[in-house]
Z-matrix of the N, CA and C atoms (Angstrom, degrees):
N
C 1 1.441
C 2 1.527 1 109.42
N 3 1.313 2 112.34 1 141.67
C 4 1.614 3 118.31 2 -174.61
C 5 1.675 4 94.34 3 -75.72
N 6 1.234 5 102.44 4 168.60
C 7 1.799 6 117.17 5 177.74
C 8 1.948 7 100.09 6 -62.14
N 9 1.395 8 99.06 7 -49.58
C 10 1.339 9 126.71 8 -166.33
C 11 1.561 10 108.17 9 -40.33
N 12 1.538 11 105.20 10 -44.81
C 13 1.938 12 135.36 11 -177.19
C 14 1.179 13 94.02 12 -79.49
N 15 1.310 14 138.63 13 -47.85
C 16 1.701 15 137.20 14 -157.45
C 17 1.750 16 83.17 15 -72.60
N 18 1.057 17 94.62 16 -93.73
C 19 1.959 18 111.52 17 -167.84
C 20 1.523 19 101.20 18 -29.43
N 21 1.503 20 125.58 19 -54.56
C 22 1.926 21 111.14 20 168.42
C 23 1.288 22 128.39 21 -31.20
N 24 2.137 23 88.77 22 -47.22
C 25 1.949 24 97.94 23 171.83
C 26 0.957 25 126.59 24 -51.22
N 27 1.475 26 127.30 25 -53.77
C 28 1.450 27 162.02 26 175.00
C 29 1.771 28 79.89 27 -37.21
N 30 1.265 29 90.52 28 -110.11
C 31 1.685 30 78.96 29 -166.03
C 32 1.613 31 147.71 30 -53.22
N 33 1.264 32 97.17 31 11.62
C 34 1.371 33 121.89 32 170.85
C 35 1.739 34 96.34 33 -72.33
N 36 1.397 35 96.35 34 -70.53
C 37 1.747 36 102.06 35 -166.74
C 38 1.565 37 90.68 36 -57.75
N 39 1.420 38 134.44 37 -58.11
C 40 1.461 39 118.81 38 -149.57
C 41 1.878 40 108.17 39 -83.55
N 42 1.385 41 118.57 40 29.60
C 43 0.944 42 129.00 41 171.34
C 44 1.396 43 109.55 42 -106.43
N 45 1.673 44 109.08 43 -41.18
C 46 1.326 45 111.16 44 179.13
C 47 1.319 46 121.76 45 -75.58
N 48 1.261 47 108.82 46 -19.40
C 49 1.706 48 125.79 47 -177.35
C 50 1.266 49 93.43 48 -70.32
N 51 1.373 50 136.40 49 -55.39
C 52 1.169 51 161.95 50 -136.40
C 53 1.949 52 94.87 51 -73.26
N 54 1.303 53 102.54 52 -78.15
C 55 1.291 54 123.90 53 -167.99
C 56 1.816 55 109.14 54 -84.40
N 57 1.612 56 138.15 55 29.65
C 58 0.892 57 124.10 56 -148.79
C 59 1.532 58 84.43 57 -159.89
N 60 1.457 59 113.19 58 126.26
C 61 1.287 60 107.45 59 -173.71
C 62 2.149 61 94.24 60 -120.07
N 63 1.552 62 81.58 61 132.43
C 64 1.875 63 98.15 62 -174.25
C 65 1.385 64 118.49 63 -54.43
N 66 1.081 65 136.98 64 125.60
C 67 1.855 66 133.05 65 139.53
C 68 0.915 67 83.72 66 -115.07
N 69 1.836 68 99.16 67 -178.37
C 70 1.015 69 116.10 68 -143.58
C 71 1.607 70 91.53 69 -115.69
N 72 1.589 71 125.96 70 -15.97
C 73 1.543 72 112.50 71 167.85
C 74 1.661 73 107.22 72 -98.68
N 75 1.305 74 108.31 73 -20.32
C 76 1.567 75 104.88 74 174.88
C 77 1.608 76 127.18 75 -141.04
N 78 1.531 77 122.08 76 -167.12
C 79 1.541 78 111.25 77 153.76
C 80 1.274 79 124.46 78 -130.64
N 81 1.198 80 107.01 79 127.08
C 82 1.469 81 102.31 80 172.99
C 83 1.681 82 111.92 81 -75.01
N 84 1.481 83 110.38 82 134.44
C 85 0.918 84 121.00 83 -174.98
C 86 1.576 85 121.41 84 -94.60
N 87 1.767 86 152.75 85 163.48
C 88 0.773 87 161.89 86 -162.15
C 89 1.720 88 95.60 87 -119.30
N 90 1.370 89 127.52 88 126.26
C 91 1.089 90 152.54 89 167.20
C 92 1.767 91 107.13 90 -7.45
N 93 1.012 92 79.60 91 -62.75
C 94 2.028 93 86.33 92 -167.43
C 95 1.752 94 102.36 93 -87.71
N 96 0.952 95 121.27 94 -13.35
C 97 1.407 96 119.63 95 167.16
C 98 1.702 97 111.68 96 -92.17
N 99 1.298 98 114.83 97 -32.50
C 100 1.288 99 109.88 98 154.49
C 101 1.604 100 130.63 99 -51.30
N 102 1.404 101 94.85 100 -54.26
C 103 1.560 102 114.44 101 168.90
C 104 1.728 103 104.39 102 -39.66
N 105 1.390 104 123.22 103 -65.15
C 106 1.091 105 118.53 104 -123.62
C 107 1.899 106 75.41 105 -98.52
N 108 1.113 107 128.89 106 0.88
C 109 1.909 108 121.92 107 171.35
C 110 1.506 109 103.17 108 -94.55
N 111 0.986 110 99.13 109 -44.79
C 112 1.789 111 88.94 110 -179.31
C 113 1.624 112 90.90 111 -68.82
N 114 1.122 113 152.35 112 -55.54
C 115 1.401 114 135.65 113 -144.23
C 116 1.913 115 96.81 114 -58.64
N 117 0.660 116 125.90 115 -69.62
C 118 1.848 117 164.24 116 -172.57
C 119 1.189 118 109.25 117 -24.17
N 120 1.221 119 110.54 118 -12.18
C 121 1.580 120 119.47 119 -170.16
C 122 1.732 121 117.35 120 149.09
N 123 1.772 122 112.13 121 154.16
C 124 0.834 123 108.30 122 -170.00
C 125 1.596 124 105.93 123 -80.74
N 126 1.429 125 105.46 124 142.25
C 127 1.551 126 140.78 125 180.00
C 128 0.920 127 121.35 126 -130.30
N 129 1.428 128 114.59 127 152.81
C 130 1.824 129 119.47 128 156.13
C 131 1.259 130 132.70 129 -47.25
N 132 1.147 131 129.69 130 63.36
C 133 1.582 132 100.93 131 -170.27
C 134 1.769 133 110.81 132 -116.87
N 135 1.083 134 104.92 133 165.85
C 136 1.260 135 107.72 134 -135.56
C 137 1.532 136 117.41 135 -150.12
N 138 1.152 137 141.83 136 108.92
C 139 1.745 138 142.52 137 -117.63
C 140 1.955 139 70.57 138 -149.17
N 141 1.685 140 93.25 139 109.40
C 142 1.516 141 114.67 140 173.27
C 143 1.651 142 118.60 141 -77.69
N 144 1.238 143 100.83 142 -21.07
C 145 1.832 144 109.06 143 175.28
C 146 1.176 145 114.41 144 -37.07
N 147 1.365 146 101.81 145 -179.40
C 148 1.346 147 135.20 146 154.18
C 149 1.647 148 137.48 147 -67.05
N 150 1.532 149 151.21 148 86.74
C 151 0.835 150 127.99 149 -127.70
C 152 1.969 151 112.52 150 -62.88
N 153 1.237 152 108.90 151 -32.62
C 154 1.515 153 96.48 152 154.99
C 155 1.209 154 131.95 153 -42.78
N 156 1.422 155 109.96 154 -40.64
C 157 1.721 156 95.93 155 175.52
C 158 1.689 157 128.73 156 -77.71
N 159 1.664 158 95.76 157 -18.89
C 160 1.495 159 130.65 158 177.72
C 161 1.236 160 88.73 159 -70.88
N 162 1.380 161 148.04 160 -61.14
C 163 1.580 162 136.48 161 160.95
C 164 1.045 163 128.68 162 -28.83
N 165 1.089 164 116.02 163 -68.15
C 166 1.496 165 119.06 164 161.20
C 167 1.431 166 146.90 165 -22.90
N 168 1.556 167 104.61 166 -47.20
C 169 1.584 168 121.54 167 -167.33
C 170 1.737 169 97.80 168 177.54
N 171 1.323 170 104.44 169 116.93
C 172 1.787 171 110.28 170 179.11
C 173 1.429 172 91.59 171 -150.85
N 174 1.340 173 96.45 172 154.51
C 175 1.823 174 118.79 173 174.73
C 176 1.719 175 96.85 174 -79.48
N 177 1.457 176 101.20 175 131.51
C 178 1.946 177 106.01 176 -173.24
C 179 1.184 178 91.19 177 -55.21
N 180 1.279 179 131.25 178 167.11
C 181 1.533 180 166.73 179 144.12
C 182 1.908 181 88.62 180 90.46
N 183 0.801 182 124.80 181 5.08
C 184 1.685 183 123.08 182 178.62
C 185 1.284 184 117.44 183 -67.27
N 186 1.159 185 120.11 184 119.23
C 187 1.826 186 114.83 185 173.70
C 188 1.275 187 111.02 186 -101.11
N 189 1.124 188 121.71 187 164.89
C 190 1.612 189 128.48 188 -154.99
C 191 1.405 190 98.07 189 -133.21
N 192 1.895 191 93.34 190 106.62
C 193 1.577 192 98.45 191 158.12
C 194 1.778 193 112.07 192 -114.22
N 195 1.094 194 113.66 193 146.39
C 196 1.562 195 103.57 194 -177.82
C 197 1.228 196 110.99 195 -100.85
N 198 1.276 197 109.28 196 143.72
C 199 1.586 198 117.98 197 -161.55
C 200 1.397 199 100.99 198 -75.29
N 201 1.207 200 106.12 199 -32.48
C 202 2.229 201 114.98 200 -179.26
C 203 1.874 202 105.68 201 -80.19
N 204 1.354 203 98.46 202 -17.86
C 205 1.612 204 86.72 203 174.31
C 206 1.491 205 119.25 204 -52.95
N 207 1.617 206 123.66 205 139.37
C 208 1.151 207 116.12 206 148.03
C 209 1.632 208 126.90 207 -27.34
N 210 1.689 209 115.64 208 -51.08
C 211 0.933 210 133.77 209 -162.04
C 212 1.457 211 120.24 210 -70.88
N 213 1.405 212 118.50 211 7.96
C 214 1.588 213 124.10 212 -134.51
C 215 1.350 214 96.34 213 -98.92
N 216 1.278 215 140.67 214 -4.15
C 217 1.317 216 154.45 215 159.30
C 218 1.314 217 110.91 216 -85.29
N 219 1.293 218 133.47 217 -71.94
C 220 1.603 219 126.19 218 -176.77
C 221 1.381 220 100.47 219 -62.38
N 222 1.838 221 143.59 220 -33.08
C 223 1.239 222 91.60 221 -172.39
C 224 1.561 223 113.06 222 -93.11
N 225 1.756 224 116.98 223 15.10
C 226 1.677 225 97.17 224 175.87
C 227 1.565 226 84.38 225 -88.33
N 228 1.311 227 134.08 226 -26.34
C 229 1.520 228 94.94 227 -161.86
C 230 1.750 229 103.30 228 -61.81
N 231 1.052 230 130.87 229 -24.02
C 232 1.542 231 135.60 230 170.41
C 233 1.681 232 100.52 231 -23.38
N 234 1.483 233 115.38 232 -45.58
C 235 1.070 234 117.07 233 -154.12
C 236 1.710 235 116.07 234 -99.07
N 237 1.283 236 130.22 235 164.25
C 238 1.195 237 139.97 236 -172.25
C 239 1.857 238 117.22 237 -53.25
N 240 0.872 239 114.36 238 81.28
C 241 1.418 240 110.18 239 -158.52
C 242 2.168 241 103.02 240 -66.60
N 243 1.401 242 101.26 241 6.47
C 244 1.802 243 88.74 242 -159.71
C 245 1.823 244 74.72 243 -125.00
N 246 1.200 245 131.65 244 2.43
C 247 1.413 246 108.28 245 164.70
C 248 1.499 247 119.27 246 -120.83
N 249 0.929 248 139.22 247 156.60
C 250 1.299 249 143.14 248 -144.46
C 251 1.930 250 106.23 249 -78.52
N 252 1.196 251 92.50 250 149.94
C 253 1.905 252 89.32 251 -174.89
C 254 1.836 253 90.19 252 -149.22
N 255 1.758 254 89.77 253 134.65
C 256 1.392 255 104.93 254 -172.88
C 257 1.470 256 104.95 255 -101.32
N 258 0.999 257 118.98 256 132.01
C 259 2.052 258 115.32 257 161.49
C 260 0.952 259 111.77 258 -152.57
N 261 1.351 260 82.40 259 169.85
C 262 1.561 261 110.15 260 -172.80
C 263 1.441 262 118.59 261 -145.99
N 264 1.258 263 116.66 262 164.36
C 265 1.649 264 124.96 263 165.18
C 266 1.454 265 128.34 264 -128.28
N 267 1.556 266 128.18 265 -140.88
C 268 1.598 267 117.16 266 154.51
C 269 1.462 268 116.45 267 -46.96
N 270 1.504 269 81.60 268 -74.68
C 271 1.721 270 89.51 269 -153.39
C 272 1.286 271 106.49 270 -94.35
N 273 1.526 272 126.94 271 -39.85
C 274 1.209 273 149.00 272 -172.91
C 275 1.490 274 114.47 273 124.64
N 276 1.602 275 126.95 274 12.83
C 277 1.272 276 120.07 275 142.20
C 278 0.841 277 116.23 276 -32.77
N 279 1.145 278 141.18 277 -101.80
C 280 1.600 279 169.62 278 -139.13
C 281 0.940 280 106.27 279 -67.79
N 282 1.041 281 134.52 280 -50.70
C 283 1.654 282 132.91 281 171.76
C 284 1.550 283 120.06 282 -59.07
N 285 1.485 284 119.17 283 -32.81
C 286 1.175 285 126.25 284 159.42
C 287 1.475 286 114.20 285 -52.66
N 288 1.580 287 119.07 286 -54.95
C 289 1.151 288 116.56 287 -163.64
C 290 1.759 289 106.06 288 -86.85
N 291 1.336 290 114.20 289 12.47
C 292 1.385 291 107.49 290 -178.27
C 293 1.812 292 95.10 291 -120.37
N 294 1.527 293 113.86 292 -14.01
C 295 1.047 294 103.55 293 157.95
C 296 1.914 295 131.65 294 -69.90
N 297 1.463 296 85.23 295 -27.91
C 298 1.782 297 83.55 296 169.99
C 299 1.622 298 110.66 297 -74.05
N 300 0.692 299 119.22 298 -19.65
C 301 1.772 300 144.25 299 -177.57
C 302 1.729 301 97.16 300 -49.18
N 303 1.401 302 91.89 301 -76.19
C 304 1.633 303 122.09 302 -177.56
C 305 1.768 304 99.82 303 -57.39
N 306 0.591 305 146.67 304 -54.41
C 307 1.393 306 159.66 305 174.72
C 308 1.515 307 116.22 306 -38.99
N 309 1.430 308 86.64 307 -49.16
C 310 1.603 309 88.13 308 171.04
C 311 1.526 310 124.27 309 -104.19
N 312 1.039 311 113.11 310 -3.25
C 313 1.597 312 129.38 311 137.42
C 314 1.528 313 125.01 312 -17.02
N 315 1.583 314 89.30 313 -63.25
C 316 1.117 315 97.11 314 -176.75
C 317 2.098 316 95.41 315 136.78
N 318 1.229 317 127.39 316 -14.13
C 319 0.998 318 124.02 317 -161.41
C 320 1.440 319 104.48 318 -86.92
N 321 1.867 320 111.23 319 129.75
C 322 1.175 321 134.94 320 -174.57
C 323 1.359 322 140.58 321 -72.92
N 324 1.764 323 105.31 322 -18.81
C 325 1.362 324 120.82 323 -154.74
C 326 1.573 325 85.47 324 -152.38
N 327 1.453 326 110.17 325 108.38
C 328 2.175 327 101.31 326 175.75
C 329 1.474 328 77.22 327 -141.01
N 330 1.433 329 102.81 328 139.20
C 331 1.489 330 128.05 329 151.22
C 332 1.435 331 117.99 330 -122.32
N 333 1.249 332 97.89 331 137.66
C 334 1.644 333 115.58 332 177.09
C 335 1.108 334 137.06 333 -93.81
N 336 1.380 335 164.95 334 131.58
C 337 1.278 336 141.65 335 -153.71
C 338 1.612 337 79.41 336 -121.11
N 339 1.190 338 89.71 337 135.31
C 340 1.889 339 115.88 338 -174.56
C 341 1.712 340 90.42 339 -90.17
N 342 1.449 341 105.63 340 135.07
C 343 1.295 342 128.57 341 -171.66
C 344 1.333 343 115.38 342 52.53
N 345 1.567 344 133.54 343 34.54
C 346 0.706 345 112.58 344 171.76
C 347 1.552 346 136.98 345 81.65
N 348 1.430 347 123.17 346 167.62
C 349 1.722 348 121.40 347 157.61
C 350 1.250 349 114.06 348 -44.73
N 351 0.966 350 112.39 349 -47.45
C 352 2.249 351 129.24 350 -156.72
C 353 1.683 352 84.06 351 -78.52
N 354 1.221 353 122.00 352 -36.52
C 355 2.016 354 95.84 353 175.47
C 356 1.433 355 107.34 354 -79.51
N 357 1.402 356 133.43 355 -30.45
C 358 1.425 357 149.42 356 -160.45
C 359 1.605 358 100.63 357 -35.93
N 360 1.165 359 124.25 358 -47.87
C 361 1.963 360 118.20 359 -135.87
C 362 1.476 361 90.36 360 -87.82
């Protein structure tokens, strides 16, 4: 690896450390560090609402599972449980409580978007 690749890493990780506040099944993430994982490549990500509110205002490529759906278990198991899946909701209720959800799933890698959509823009 060039110096050039090491030192990018470096501040890759100490950005995320930086902007990323710890639990212990997931992280909630800080706006622009959220931003900048979903941009980077394709991911899970994943808008916990309501599909009305998912009408309304959603992050592009976001699919909408609702955390109140019956369904809210079969359709993450649909999903990759060993690669990382980002969500979010309004405020960041819901995403918290669907991150403990996910967690006990079985899912390894959950990011949260801290405050929600309404901090997002």
């Amino acid at each position: 690896m060039t110096n050039k690749l090491i030192a990018i890493m470096v501040l890759i990780v100490s950005f995320f450390s930086a902007n990323a506040q710890q639990n212990d099944q997931y992280l909630i993430l800080e706006v622009q560090a959220f931003k900048d994982s979903i941009s980077h490549k394709k991911v899970q990500l994943i808008d916990v609402r309501t599909p009305e509110e998912y009408k309304e205002k959603h992050i592009k490529y976001a699919e909408n599972i609702d955390f109140f759906s019956k369904e809210f278990n079969a359709e993450f198991s649909k999903l990759d449980m060993q690669q990382p899946v980002y969500i979010y909701c309004r405020s960041g209720n819901r995403s918290k409580r669907a991150a403990d959800k996910l967690s006990a799933l079985g899912f390894k890698k959950i990011y949260d978007l801290k405050g929600g959509i309404l901090n997002y823009d």
